[in-house]
N, C-alpha and C positions, 0 to 999 in steps of 0.2 A: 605218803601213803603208809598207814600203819598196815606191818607185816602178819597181821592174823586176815586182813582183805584180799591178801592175794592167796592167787591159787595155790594149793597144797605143794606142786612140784615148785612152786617159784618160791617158795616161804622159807626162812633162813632158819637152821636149826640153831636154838638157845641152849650152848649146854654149862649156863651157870644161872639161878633165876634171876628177875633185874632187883635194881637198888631198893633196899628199902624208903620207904616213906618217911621224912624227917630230917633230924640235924645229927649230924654225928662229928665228932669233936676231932681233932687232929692235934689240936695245939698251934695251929697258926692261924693269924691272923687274917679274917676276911674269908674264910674258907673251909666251908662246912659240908664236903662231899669228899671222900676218899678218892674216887673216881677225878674227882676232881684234881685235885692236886697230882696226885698221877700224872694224868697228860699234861699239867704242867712242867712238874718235873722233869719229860721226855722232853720237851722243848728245851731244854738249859741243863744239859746234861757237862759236865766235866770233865776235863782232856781224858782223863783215866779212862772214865765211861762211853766216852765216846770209842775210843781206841779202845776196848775190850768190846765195844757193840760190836766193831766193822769185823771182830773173828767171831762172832757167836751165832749174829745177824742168818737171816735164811739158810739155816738146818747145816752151818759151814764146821761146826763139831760137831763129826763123824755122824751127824746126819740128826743130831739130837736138834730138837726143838727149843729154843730160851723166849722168853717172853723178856723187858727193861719193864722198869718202875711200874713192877705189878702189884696191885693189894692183895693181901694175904690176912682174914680176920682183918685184925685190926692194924697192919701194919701195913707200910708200903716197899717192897723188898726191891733192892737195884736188879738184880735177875734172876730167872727161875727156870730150870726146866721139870715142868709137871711131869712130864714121862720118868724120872729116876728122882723127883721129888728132893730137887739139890739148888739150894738156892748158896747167890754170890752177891756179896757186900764186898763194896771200894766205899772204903774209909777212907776220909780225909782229914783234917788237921783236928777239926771238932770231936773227932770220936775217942782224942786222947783221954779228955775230961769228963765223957760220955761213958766212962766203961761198962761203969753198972748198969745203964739203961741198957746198952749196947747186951751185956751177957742177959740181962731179962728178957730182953727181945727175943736173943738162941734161943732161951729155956721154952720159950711161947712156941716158939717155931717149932721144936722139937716135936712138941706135946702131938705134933701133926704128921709126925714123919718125915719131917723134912732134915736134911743135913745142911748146916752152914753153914760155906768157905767163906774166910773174909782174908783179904788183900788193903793194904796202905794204897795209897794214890801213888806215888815213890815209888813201889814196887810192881805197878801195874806199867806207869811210866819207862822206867829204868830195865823189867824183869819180863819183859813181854812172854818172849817165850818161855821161861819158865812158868810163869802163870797159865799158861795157856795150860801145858803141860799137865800141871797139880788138877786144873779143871777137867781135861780130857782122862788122865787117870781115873777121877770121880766119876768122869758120864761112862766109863767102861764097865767099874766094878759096882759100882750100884747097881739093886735089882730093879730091872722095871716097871711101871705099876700097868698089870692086863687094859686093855682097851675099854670104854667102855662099853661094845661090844664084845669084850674078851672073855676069858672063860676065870673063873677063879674070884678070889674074894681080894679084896685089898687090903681088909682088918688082917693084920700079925703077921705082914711082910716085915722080914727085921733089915734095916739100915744100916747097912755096918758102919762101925765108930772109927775112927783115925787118930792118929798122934798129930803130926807137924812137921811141913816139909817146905823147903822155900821159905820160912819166916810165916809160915799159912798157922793160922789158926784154925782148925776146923773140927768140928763136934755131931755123933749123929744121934739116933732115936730110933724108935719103934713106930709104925706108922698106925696113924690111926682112923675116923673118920672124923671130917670139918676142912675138906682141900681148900676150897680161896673162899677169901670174904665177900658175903654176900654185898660187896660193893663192887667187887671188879668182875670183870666180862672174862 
C-alpha cells in the first residue's frame, strides 16, 4: 500500500524527496542506484566498521544521531551525523593509493558543511578508544544545525576547522545548502 492512500495520521513523513528517475553512475559494476549500493554496502561492512557501529549505533555518542553507508550528493560516506554535519571515513588499505580521490571527495563534502574525520582500519582496530574519543570531542564542539522545525537559518553556520590528533586527519568548512543526495532517504 502506497503511503499517500493512507490516512494522514498513519502516513510517514518524507523528509528527503525520493530517488530520481534514471541511471546514475557509481563506478561499479552492475550497479546503477546509489541507494543501492548503500545497503549493500551495510551488509559487508568491515571489522573496523563494524566495531565503530556497535559505539555509534542508537544515539550511544552522547546522544547524537549517526546514520552508516549514507549517500551524500554524489558520494556514499561510511558515517554521518546530520545534526553537527560530521561525517567519519575508515580507510582501509585501498585509500593509500586513493589519496587524491579520497582529498577531492573532503573538498566535495566541505562545499556542504560538512567536517571530515577519517581513521586507518589499524587505528580503529588497535585505537578504539581513542577514536571514539577524537569523534565524541567533534560531536561536542561542533555547532548544531536548528531542527527542522527549529528557529534560525542554517546558511553561514561556520564549522570549525581542526588540526590532527590521534593520527586523524580531519578538515572543516562553511556549511551550506545541498544536505544529502537526492538518492538517500
Amino acid at each position: 500500500m502506497s503511503w499517500k492512500s493512507e490516512p494522514p495520521s498513519q502516513q510517514r513523513h518524507v523528509l528527503f524527496p525520493p530517488p530520481p528517475r534514471g541511471r546514475v553512475r557509481v563506478g561499479v559494476s552492475g550497479m546503477n542506484n546509489l541507494t543501492t549500493f548503500a545497503k549493500n554496502l551495510r551488509k559487508r561492512p568491515t571489522e573496523a566498521e563494524q566495531l565503530l557501529w556497535r559505539h555509534l549505533r542508537m544515539k550511544q555518542m552522547e546522544g547524537f544521531k549517526f546514520r552508516r553507508q549514507q549517500p551524500l550528493d554524489k558520494y556514499i560516506v561510511d558515517f554521518v551525523c546530520l545534526e553537527n554535519r560530521l561525517i567519519i571515513e575508515v580507510d582501509g588499505g585501498q585509500h593509500g593509493w586513493e589519496n587524491s580521490r579520497d582529498e577531492e571527495r573532503t573538498i566535495h563534502l566541505q562545499q556542504f558543511g560538512f567536517k571530515v574525520l577519517r581513521f586507518w582500519n589499524n587505528e580503529v582496530l588497535e585505537n578504539t578508544n581513542g577514536v571514539l574519543e577524537v569523534i565524541r570531542d567533534n560531536c561536542l564542539t561542533l555547532p548544531s544545525i536548528p531542527s527542522r522545525k527549529g528557529r534560525g537559518s542554517k546558511e553561514g553556520t561556520p564549522v570549525e576547522g581542526g588540526g590532527s590528533k590521534a593520527g586523524l586527519h580531519e578538515q572543516g568548512g562553511e556549511v551550506k545548502k545541498g544536505l544529502l543526495s537526492k538518492e538517500g532517504k
